[in-house]
Structures are given as structure tokens and as C-alpha cells.
C-alpha positions in Angstrom: 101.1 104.5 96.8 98.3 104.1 99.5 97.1 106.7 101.5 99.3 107.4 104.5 98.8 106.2 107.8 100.2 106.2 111.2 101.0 103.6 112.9 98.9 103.9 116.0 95.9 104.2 113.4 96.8 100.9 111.6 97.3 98.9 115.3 93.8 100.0 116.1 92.6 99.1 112.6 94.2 95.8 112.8 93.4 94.8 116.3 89.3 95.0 114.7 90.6 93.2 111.7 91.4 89.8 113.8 94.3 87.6 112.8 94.9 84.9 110.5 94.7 86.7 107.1 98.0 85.2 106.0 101.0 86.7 103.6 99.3 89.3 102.6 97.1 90.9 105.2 99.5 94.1 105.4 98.3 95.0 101.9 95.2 94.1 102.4 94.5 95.7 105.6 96.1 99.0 104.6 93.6 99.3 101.5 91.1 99.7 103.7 92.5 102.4 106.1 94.0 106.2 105.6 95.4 108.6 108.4 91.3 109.6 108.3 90.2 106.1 110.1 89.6 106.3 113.6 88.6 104.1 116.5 85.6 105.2 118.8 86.5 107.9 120.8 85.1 111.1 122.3 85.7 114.3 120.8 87.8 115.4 123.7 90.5 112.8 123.3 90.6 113.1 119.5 91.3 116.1 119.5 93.3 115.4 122.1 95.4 113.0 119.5 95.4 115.4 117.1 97.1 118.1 118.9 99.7 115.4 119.4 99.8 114.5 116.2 100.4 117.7 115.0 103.4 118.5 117.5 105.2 115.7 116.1 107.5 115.7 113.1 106.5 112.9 110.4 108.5 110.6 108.9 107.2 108.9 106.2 108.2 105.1 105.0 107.2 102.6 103.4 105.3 99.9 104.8 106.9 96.8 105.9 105.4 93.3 105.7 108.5 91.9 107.9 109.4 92.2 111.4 110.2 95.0 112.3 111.6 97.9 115.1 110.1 100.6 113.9 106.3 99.5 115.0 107.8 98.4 118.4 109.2 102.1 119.0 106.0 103.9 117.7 104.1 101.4 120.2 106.1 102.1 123.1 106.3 105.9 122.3 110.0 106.0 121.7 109.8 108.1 118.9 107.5 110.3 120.3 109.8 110.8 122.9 112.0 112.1 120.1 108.8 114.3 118.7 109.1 112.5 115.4 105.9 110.1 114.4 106.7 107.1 111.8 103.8 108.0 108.9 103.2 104.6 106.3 102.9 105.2 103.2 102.0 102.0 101.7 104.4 99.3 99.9 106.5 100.4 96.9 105.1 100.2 93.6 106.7 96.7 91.7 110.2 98.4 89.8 110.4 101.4 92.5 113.0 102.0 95.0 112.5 103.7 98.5 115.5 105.3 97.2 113.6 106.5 94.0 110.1 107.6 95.9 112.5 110.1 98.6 114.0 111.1 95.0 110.5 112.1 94.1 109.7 113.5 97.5 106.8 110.6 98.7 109.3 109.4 101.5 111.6 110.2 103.9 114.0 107.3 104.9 114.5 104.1 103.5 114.7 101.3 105.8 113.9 98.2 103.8 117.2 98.0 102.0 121.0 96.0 102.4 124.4 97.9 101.3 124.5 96.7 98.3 121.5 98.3 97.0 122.1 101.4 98.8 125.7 101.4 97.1 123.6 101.2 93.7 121.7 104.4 94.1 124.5 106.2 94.9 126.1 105.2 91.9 123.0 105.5 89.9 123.4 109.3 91.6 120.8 109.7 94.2 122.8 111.1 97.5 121.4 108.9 100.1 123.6 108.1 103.4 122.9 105.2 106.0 122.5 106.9 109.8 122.1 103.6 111.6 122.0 100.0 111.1 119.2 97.7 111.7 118.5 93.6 111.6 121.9 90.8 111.8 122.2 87.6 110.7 122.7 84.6 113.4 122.3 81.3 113.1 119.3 81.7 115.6 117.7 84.5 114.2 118.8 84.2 109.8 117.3 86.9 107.8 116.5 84.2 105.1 115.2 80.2 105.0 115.6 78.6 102.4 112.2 76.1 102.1 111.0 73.6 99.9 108.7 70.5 100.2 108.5 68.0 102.4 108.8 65.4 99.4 111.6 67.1 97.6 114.9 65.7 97.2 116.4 68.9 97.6 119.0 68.9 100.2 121.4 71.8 100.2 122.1 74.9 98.2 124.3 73.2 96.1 121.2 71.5 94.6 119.5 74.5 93.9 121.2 74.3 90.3 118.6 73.5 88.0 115.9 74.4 89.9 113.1 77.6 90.4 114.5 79.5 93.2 111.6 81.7 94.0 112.4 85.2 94.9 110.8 88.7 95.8 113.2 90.4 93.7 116.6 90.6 92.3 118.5 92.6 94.7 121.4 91.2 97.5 119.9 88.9 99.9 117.6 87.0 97.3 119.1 85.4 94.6 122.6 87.5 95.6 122.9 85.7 98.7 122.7 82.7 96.5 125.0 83.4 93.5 127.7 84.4 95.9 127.7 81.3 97.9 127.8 78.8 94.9 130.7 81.3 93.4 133.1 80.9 96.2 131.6 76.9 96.6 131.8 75.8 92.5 134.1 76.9 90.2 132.2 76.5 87.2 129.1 78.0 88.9 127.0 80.6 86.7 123.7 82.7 87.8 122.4 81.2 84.6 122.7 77.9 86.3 119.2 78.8 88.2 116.0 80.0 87.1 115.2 82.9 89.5 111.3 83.1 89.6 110.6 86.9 90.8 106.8 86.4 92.7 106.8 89.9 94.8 104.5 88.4 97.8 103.5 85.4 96.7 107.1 83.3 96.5 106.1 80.8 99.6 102.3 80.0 98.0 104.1 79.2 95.1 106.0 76.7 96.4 103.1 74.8 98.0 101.4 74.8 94.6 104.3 73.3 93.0 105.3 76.4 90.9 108.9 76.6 92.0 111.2 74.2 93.8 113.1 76.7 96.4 111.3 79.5 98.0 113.4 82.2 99.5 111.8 83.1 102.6 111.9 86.1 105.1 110.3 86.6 108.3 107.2 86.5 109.2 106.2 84.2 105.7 109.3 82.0 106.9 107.7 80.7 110.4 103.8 80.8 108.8 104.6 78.4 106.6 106.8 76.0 108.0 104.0 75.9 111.1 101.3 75.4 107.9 103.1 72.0 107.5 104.5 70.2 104.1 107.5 72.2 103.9 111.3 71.6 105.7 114.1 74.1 105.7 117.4 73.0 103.6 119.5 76.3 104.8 119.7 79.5 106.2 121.7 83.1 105.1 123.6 82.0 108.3 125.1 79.5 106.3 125.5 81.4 103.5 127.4 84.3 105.4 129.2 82.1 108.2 129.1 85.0 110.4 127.6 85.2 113.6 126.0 88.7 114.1 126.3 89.8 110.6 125.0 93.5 110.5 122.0 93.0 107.6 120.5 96.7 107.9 120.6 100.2 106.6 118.3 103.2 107.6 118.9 106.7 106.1 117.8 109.5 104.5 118.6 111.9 101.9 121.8 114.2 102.5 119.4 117.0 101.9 116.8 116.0 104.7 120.2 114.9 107.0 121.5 118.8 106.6 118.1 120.1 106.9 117.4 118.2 109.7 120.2 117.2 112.4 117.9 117.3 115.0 115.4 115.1 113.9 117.8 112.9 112.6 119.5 112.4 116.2 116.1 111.6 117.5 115.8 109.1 114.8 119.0 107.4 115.9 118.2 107.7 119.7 114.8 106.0 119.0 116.1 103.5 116.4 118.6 102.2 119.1 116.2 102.2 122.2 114.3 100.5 120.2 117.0 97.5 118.9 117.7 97.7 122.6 114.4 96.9 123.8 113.4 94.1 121.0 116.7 92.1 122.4 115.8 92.5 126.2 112.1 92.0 125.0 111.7 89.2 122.1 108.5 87.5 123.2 107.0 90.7 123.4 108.1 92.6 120.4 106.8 89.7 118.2 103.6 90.1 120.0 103.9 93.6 119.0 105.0 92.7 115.5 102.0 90.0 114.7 99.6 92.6 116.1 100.7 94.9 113.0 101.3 91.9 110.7 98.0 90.8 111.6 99.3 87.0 111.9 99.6 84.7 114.9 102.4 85.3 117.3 103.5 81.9 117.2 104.4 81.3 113.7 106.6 84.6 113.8 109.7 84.5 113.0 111.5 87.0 114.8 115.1 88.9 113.9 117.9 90.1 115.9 119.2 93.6 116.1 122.5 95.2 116.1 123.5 95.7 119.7 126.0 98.3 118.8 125.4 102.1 118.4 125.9 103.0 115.1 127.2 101.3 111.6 129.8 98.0 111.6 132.3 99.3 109.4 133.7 95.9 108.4 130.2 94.3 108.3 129.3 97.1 105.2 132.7 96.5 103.7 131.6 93.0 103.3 128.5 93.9 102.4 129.9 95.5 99.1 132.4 92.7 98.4 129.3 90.9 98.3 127.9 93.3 95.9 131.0 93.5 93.5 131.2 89.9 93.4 127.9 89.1 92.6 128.2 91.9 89.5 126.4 94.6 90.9 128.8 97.1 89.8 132.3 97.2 88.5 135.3 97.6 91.2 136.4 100.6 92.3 132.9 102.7 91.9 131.9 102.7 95.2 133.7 102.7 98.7 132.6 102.1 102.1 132.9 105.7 103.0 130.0 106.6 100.8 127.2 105.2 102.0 127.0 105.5 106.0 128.0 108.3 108.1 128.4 107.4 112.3 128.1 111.0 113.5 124.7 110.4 114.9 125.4 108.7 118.1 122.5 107.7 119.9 122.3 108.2 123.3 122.0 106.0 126.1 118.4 104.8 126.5 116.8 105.5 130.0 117.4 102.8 132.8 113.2 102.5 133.2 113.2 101.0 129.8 114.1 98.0 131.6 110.1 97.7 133.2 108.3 98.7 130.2 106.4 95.9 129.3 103.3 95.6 126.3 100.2 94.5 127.3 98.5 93.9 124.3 96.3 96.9 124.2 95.8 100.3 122.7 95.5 103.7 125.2 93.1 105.8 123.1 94.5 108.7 124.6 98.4 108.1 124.0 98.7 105.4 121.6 100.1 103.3 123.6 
């Protein structure tokens, strides 16, 4: 794990940075910073910010090199407003669950997660509940694209047999997605039928050097490289799923942190849906916002949609882990529904003058903002 870092801190950092860096800058650029880097500023308004920063209670996560609400809400001070601050603590070591690293007390929440794999650690043991539902799949906005070259005579997910099907892991909405689609489609369908290529962050590069046939592709890599050229999109999850506003997301904690910390967790929820909220009145923005963090031109970023309602989809998760069972992911009957989310946290109305906020593009040193 890097060293943590706000998310203020890595705005300013990246806004020095410049854009461009491609699939990797997040890495990259968080290498180089810590919670210690700072922007010019006088000693008044530092210390300023770190009064702030100390009133606030921190929430550590991992990282994300995807679109993302989190970065919006920090941005527009909606967590603050809550007292909490989001605190980065780097991307999760290759093999290593955000489920794992709150296990071992480096995180807090996880956030970059589906059911299924939330189902998993609960069977595995760890006691980690859902508190509110993030991302959804439409055929606008699809959590995954499916791209391979120009030149390829690939022309629909039924042709992926055979093939490398490049993936950034073996969990639900990679090579899942896949397996349970050519399940219900082909009879005599097997997973052994492709050759899943795990590549962490480098799945699109390696289809434009020829190592695989298929990339599975999520946002922001997704909209970089089909605006790089040489590459077409055969499919999307939406076709997969055949469900307009399919609730994607999970964000949770630990039942331990959720008992010790109600309050915090409301505010969580409260800022989580202001947040959704916001993205959805606010898209052009909030990818401006997004590629500002991601460090990548707002114009090749591919954007998601968020989950309008409140709290959890009950019948979205329950498909979620039909998903999960059919793909093997455990045997049925381990796990219900009722385990993994909880909808007590309500969040509350967000104010009426969220409506004017808009993002200017740049930083107040002395708020953040």
C-alpha cells in the first residue's frame, strides 16, 4: 500500500501533473505524493487546512482508477458537510481484497466491489455489510465494453470462444459477466471454452499489441482507447444483463466499524447519495471532475450512471447472486440476500441549493474546493 492521501491533496497534485499520462497515471501520480505534499500556500491557511483536517473523521479506501462519486463529493465538500474526509490509500496489492485490507485494519469501506464478491467474503467469514449502492448498468452508460480491433473478425460474444478474453481479474463482471451469458445462450458452453488472460491494468494495451483478442474494458480505459483509434466495440454488459438500470454497486464497511460508528455511517450515506444525485443532474461536470483526478482528458471519459434510489435494490442484489451461483461462485443455499446489505441508513434529502453548485475547474486553497 502507498502512503495515504486525501483527496484534495491528490487534485492539487494532479492539476501540476498535466494530463495525458494514460491508463496508468493514477498509479503513477500517487507514487509520487503522501498526505505530506502540499501546494504553495501561507502558513496561515495551512494551518488553516489542518485544523480542518483534523476535525474531520477519515475514511480510508482504496484508490480508484475508474469513475467515480466519491472524488465528486470530496470536491464539492459533501462529505465534509458530513465531517467525514475520504483518505486514499493506494490500489490493492495483486491477490488482496478491500475486504481482506479492513480485515487487517488498512481500510475502512470497500467500494470497488459487485455482490457477488461481497457474498464471497462473507462466506469466506469476514462480516462485511453493504450500506448503499453505487454505479447501474444502462445501455447508455454500461459498466463494461467489450473491444477488439478494427481488423478483427470478431463480431459478438458468442465468438469470444476460442479466443484471449483479456481481464483485470477473475471476479463477477469480468470473465463472470461472460460465462453467464454464453451459459444461458449455448448449451454446451464451458468457461474452459475461453482463455481468460488476467493483465491487472494493462488488458486494453494488450489488445493493441496483439496479445489478446477481447479486452474487457471499464471506464475511463473504455472511452481512451476507442478515441485512440484502431479498436470498435462488439458489446456491452448492457447486453449481457438486458436490464435497464441494473444496480452494479456496493459500499460498506465492517459490522464492527457500522456498530461503532452509526453516525458516521449516516453521513456516509447522506453524502454518498447527494453525491449520485448530483453526478446525474451534473454529468459534463462530474467527468470534468473525474478526468481532473484520473489525470486523462475529459473527452475520452467514459462516464457511469448512478442509482437514483436511496438505498439498496433488493431484487437487483438477488440477481446479483443468481449471477454468482450460476457462474460457480459458491454452492446454493450458502448465502442469501439478507446477508450482505442492510437499508437502515436512509439518507436524507439533499439540500435544494445543490441544484446551483456548479465546478469550475479550480482548487480554493483555503477550503478545498
Amino acid at each position: 500500500m502507498t502512503d495515504s492521501i486525501s483527496r484534495r491533496s491528490f487534485i492539487k497534485a494532479a492539476a501540476v501533473v498535466g494530463a495525458g499520462a494514460g491508463f496508468s497515471v493514477l498509479g503513477f501520480s500517487l507514487a509520487g505524493c503522501s498526505s505530506d505534499d502540499k501546494s504553495p500556500t501561507t502558513d496561515d491557511t495551512a494551518a488553516t487546512d489542518n485544523q480542518k483536517t483534523e476535525e474531520l473523521f477519515p475514511i480510508r479506501m482504496v484508490s480508484l482508477s475508474i469513475f467515480n462519486e466519491f472524488v465528486v463529493g470530496e470536491e464539492l465538500g459533501f462529505f465534509a458537510d458530513e465531517g467525514i474526509e475520504i483518505v486514499y490509500t493506494g490500489s490493492t496489492p495483486q491477490g488482496v481484497t478491500e475486504f481482506q485490507l479492513i480485515e487487517q485494519g488498512e481500510l475502512d469501506m470497500f467500494c470497488n466491489t459487485h455482490p457477488p464478491s461481497l457474498a464471497q467474503a462473507r462466506i469466506a467469514g469476514l462480516d462485511m455489510v453493504s450500506v448503499q449502492p453505487g454505479t447501474r448498468d444502462t445501455s447508455e452508460y454500461p459498466h463494461v465494453q467489450y473491444l477488439v480491433l478494427e481488423d478483427s473478425d470478431i463480431q459478438s460474444i458468442e465468438d469470444f470462444r476460442g479466443k484471449k478474453v483479456g481481464i483485470s481479474g477473475l471476479v463477477a463482471c469480468t470473465n463472470g459477466f461472460i460465462d453467464y451469458y454464453l451459459g444461458q445462450k449455448l448449451s454446451d458452453y464451458s468457461p474452459d471454452d475461453i482463455e481468460y488472460v488476467t493483465l491487472a491494468n494493462t488488458v486494453e494495451p494488450s489488445l493493441l499489441s496483439g496479445q489478446i483478442d477481447v479486452a474487457t474494458s471499464h471506464n475511463p480505459a473504455a472511452g481512451v482507447t476507442l478515441a485512440a483509434g484502431g479498436v470498435r466495440r462488439v458489446a456491452t454488459s448492457s447486453d449481457i444483463l438486458q436490464q435497464e438500470d441494473f444496480s452494479l454497486g456496493v459500499r460498506g464497511f465492517s459490522q464492527k466499524f457500522i456498530d461503532e460508528h452509526p453516525d458516521i455511517v449516516q453521513g456516509f450515506a447522506n453524502a454518498c447519495y447527494r453525491s449520485r444525485l448530483w453526478i446525474e443532474n451534473n454529468r459534463e461536470e462530474a467527468i470534468k471532475i473525474n478526468a481532473a483526478y484520473l489525470n486523462v482528458d475529459p473527452a475520452t471519459v467514459s462516464p457511469a450512471a448512478y442509482e437514483l434510489n436511496k438505498n439498496h435494490v433488493r431484487a437487483d442484489l438477488e440477481r446479483w447472486l443468481t449471477i454468482g451461483e450460476a457462474i460457480g461462485n459458491w454452492e446454493p443455499g450458502q448465502i442469501t440476500v439478507d446477508e450482505i446489505y442492510t437499508n437502515e441508513f436512509v439518507p436524507v434529502d439533499p439540500p435544494a441549493s445543490d441544484a446551483d453548485i456548479r465546478w469550475d475547474g479550480t482548487v480554493d486553497e483555503s477550503t478545498g474546493v
